[in-house]
C-alpha positions in Angstrom: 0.0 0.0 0.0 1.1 3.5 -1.1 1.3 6.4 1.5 -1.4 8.0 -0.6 -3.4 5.3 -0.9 -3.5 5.0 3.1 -4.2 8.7 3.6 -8.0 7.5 2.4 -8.6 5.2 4.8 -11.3 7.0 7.3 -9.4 7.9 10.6 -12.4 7.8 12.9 -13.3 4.2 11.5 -9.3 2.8 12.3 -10.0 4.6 15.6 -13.3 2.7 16.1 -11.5 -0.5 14.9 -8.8 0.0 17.5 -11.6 0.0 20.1 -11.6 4.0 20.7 -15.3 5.4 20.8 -15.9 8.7 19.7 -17.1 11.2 22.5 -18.2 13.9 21.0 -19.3 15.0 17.6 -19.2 18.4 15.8 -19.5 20.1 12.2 -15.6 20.0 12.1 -14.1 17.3 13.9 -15.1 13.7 16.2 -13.4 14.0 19.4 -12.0 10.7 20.8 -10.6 9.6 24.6 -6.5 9.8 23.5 -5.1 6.4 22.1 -1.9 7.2 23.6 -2.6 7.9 27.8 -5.6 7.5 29.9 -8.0 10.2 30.2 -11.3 11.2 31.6 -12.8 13.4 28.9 -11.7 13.3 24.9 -8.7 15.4 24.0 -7.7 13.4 20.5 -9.7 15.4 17.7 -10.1 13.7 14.1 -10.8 16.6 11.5 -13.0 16.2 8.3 -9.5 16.4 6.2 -8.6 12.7 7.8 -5.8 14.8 10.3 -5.5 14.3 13.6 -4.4 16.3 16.7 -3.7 15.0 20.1 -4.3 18.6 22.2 -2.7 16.3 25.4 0.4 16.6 24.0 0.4 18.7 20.5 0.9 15.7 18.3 -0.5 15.6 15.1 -0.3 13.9 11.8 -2.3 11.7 9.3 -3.4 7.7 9.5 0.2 7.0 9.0 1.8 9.1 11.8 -0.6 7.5 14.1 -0.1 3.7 13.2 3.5 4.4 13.6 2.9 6.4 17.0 0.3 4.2 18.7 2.4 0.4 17.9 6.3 2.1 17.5 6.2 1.0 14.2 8.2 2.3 10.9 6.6 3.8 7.9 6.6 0.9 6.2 6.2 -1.0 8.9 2.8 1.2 9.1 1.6 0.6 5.4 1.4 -3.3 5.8 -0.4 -3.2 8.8 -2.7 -0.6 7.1 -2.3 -2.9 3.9 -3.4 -6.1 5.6 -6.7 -4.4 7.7 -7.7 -2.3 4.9 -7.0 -4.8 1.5 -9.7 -2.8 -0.6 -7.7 0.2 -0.2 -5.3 -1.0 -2.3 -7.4 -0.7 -5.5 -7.9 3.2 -5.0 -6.7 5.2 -7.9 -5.3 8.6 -6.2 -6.9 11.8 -7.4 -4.2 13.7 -9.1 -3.0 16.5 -7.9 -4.3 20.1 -8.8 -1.2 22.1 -10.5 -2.7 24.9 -9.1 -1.4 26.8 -5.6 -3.4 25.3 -2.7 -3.0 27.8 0.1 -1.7 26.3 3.6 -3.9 24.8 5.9 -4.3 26.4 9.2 -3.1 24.8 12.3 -5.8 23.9 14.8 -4.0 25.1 17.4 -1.6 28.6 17.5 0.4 30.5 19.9 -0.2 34.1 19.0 1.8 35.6 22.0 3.7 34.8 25.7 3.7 37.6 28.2 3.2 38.3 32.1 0.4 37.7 33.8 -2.0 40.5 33.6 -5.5 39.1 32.9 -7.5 39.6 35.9 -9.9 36.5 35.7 -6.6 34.4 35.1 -5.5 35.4 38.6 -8.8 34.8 40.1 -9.2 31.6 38.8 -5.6 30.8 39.8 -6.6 31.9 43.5 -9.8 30.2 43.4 -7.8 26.9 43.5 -5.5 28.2 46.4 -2.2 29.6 44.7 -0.9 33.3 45.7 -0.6 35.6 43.0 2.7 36.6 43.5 3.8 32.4 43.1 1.6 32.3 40.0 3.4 35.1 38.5 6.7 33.9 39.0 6.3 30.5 37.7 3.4 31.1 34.9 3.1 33.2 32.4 -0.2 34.2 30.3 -0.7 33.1 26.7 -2.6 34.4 23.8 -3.6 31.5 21.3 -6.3 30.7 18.7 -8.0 27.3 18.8 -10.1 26.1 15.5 -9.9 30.0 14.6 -11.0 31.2 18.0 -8.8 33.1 20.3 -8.3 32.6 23.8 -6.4 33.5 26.8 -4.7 31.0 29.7 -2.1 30.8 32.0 0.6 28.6 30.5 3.8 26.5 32.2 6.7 25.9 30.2 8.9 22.7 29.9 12.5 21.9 29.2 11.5 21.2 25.5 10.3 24.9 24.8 6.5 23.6 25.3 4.0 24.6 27.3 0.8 23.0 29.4 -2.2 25.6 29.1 -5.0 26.3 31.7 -7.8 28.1 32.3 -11.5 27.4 34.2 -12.4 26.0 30.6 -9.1 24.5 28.8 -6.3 22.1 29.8 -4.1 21.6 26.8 -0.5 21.2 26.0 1.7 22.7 22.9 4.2 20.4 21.1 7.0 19.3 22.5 5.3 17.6 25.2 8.1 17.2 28.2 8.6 17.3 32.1 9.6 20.4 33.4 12.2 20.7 36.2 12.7 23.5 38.2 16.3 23.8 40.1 16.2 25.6 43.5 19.7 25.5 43.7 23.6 23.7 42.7 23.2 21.2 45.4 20.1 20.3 46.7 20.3 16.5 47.0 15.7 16.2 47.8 13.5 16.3 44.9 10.2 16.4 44.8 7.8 15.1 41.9 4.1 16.3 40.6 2.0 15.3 37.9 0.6 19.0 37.1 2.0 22.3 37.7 -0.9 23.4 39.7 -0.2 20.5 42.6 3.6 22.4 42.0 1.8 25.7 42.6 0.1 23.9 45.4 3.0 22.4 47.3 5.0 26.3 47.0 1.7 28.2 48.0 1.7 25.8 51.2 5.0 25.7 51.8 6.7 29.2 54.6 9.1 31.1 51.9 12.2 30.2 53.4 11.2 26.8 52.7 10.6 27.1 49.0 14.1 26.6 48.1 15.3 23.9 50.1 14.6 20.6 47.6 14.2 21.2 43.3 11.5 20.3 41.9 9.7 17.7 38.7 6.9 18.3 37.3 6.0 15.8 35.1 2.9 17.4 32.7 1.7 13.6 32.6 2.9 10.4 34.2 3.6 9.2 30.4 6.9 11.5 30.7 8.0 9.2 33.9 10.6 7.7 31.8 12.0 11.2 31.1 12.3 11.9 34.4 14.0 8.8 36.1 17.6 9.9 34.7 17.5 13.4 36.5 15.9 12.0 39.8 18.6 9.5 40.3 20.8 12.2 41.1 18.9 12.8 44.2 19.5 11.1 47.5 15.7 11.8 48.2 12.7 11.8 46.5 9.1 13.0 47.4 6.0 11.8 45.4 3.3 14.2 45.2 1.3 12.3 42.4 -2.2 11.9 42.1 -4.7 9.1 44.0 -5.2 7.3 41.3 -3.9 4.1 39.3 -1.7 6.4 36.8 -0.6 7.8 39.9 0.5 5.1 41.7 1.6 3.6 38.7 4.6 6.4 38.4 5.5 6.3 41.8 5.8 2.9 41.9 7.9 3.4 38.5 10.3 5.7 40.7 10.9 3.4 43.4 11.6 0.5 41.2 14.3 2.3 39.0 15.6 4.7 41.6 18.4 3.7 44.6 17.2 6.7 46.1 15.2 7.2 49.4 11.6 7.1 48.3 8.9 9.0 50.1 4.9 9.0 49.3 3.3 12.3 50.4 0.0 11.1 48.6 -1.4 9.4 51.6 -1.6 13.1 53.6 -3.8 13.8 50.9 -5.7 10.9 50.8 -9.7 11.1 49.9 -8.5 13.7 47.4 -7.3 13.3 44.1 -4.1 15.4 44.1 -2.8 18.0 46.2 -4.4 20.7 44.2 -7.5 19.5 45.3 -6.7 19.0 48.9 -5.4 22.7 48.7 -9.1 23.8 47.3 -11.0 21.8 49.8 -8.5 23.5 53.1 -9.0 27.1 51.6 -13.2 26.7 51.4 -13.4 25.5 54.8 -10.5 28.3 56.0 -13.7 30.8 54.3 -16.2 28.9 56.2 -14.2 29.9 59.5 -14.3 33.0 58.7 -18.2 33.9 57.6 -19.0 32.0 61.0 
């Protein structure tokens, strides 16, 4: 099978074959649960051009990319799999090409700009789930972007690649490169500390004294599938605290840690146990700090 030919096979019916049920369905794109991580709502949209974009991690691509993505396969690799579930396509004349200019497609996702934190609902939201201002606006920064031709605003968190995770009360997205991000407090600390999101790191330095805030760096993983990229850097460390969530992905990286790490393991998640991350446990400590207060 050509690479053209396997560009017409219908994305959302591979998906479907692969055992992936759409979520949701709209004028310009099926929304599907991402093939690659486990997830509670969809973030893997399939557009009516047979693309794909994963807005988890900022992965995109055709039928091909994905085969070779989802089952570490090569190109060619790719096509006989394609070639051997999909046999008609093989009869498929392709539709020859127009010699005429075809203008460039536009992304569905774009950073328009990077700045400092200004947006005054971006703060309040921020301290609506516990985090000071003045911690948000050293480690965040605000980010102007258009989505399916839409624009929007949201704090964003950069990693060691140059991407960056993007939130807001209505959006949690990332930007390709998907990576951890690790934030050094200083040459020698030899404690580390490791979170799934950047709000249970915004968490953990909003509850921490200032003078504390220095004392171990810090790993923030933007999804336990980037474990792997972090067990080199935390075996430097002669300690290492686990602040992941309560759940099975959770427990899954820390357990990932203490199996590939000499270092001196510690799990923090059961002091926020009957929550499911720190973030949460933060939220939940603040409302009833409010509820003190009114009384």
């Amino acid at each position: 099978m050509t690479i053209e030919k396997a560009k017409h096979i219908p994305l959302v019916e591979f998906l479907q074959s692969q055992g992936f049920a759409p979520v949701k369905h709209t004028i310009k794109y099926t929304m599907f649960k991402s093939p690659f991580r486990e997830e509670r709502t969809g973030s893997f949209a399939v557009y009516e051009n047979n693309t794909w974009y994963d807005f988890g991690s900022g992965d995109h691509g055709d039928i091909i990319e994905l085969v070779k993505m989802m089952y570490g396969l090569s190109t060619s690799e790719a096509l006989k799999r394609l070639a051997f579930s999909y046999p008609s396509f093989d009869d498929l004349t392709p539709v020859p090409k127009r010699a005429t200019s075809v203008a460039k497609q536009e992304t569905p996702f774009d950073i328009i700009s990077i700045s400092s934190i200004e947006t005054k609902y971006l703060i309040a939201y921020a301290k609506g789930r516990g985090i000071w201002p003045s911690i948000l606006k050293a480690e965040c920064q605000e980010a102007k972007y258009k989505l399916n031709g839409k624009c929007y605003t949201a704090l964003c968190f950069i990693n060691n690649s140059g991407g960056y995770e993007f939130r807001s009360k209505t959006i949690k997205i990332s930007s390709a490169p998907k990576d951890i991000s690790l934030r050094k407090r200083g040459e020698s600390n030899k404690e580390c500390c490791v979170f799934e999101g950047f709000f249970d790191y915004l968490s953990y330095l909003s509850m921490m004294l200032p003078s504390q805030r220095n004392e171990r760096d810090c790993i923030i993983l933007n999804s336990t599938a980037m474990i792997n990229k972090a067990i080199d850097i935390l075996k430097n460390y002669d300690t290492i605290h686990c602040y992941l969530d309560n759940d099975e992905s959770g427990r899954k990286a820390t357990n990932v840690i203490v199996e590939m790490c000499e270092s001196i393991v510690i799990d923090h998640a059961l002091a926020y146990d009957g929550f499911t991350d720190l973030n949460e446990m933060l939220c939940a400590q603040e409302k009833q700090r409010k509820m003190l207060w009114e009384i």
